[in-house]
N, C-alpha and C positions, 0 to 999 in steps of 0.2 A: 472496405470489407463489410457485407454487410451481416451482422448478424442478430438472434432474437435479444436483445441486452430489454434486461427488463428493472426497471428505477426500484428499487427496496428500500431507500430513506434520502432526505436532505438532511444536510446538517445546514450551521453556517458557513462550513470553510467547505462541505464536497458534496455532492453524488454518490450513492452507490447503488452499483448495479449488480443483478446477475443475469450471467447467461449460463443458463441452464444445462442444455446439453453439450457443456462442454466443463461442466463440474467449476465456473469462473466467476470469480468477485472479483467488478472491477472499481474504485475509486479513482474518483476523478476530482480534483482539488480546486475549488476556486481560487479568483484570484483575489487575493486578502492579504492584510501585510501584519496583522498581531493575532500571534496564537492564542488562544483560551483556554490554558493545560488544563484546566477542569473540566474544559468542556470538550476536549481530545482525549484525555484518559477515560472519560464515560463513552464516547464513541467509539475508542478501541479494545475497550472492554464488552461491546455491543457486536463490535464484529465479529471478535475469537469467538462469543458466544455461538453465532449465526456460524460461522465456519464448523463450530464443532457438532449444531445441532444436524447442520446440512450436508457433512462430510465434503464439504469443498474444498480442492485438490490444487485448483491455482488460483493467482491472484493478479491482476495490475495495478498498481498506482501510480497513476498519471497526474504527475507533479510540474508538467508543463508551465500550468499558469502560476505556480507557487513564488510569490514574495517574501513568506514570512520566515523565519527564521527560528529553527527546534533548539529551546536551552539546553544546554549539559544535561541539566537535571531530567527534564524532561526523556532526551536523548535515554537516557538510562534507567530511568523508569520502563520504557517501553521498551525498551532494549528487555530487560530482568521481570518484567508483570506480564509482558503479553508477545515478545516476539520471539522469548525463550521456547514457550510452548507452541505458538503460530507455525513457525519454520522446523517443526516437529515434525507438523500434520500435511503441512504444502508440498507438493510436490515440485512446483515453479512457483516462480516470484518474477515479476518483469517489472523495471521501472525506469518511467519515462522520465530524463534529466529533466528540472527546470531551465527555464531561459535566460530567470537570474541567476548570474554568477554567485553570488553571497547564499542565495534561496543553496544553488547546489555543490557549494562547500558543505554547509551546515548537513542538507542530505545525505552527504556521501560520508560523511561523520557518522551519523544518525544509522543507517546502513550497514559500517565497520562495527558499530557498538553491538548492531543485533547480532552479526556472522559470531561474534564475538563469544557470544552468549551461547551459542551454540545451535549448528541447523541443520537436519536432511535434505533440505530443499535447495533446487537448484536456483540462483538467482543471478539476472543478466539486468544491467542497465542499455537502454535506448536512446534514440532520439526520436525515432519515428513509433508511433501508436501501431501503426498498420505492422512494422516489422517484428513490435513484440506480442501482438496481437496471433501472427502467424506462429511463432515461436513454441507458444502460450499452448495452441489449440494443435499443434503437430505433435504426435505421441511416442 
C-alpha cells in the first residue's frame, strides 16, 4: 500500500510516523529486547501530546518486531497516564501481533489493561500491516 507516511521522531525502541491525510500515527517498534520505562513513559507522553495537538483520529502500532516485554507496572502506568485519555480521542486503534510469542502475551496483557481503563475507540489486532493498514484508512 503505498502511502504519504511521513517519519516525525526516532526513539531507541520505534519510528513514528504520520500520514497525514488520513488523520494516522503510526509506530513502528524496533527490534529490542529491554524496555527503558523512562524512556517509554517520556515518549508516550510525547505522543498523546502530538495526538491531541494534531487531532489525530487513528493510530497503528506495529509491534511485529517486538522482543521486549511490558512490566505490570509499566503495563498500568500507561494503561492509567496515557491510554485512559488516548482511546478517548481515537477513533481506531490497529495492532499488529508480534512474532514473539512472550513479546505477544505481555501485549495482549498490556492491551486488556488499557480497554480496561476505559475507550471510545475501536481496536482490532493483526497480523498483516497491509490488512490493518486498510482497516485504518476505510471510514
Amino acid at each position: 500500500m503505498n502511502l504519504n507516511k511521513q517519519l516525525i521522531t526516532e526513539t531507541n525502541d520505534s519510528y513514528i510516523y504520520l500520514i497525514p491525510e488520513h488523520s494516522l500515527m503510526w509506530i513502528e517498534f524496533k527490534d529490542f529486547y529491554f524496555i527503558d520505562e523512562d524512556e517509554y513513559k517520556e515518549a508516550a507522553k510525547a505522543v498523546l501530546a502530538f495526538v491531541k495537538e494534531r487531532g489525530i483520529k487513528k493510530m497503528l502500532f506495529n509491534t511485529q518486531k517486538l522482543n521486549a516485554v511490558f512490566s505490570v507496572d509499566l503495563q498500568k502506568w500507561i494503561a492509567e497516564n496515557i491510554n485512559k485519555e488516548l482511546l478517548q480521542i481515537l477513533d481506531k486503534v490497529a495492532v499488529i501481533e508480534p512474532e514473539n510469542h512472550i513479546s505477544s502475551m505481555s501485549l495482549q496483557q498490556y492491551v486488556e489493561e488499557s480497554i480496561l481503563s476505559g475507550s471510545k475507540s475501536k481496536e482490532l489486532t493483526f497480523k498483516d500491516v497491509d490488512k490493518a493498514l486498510e482497516w485504518l484508512i476505510k471510514d
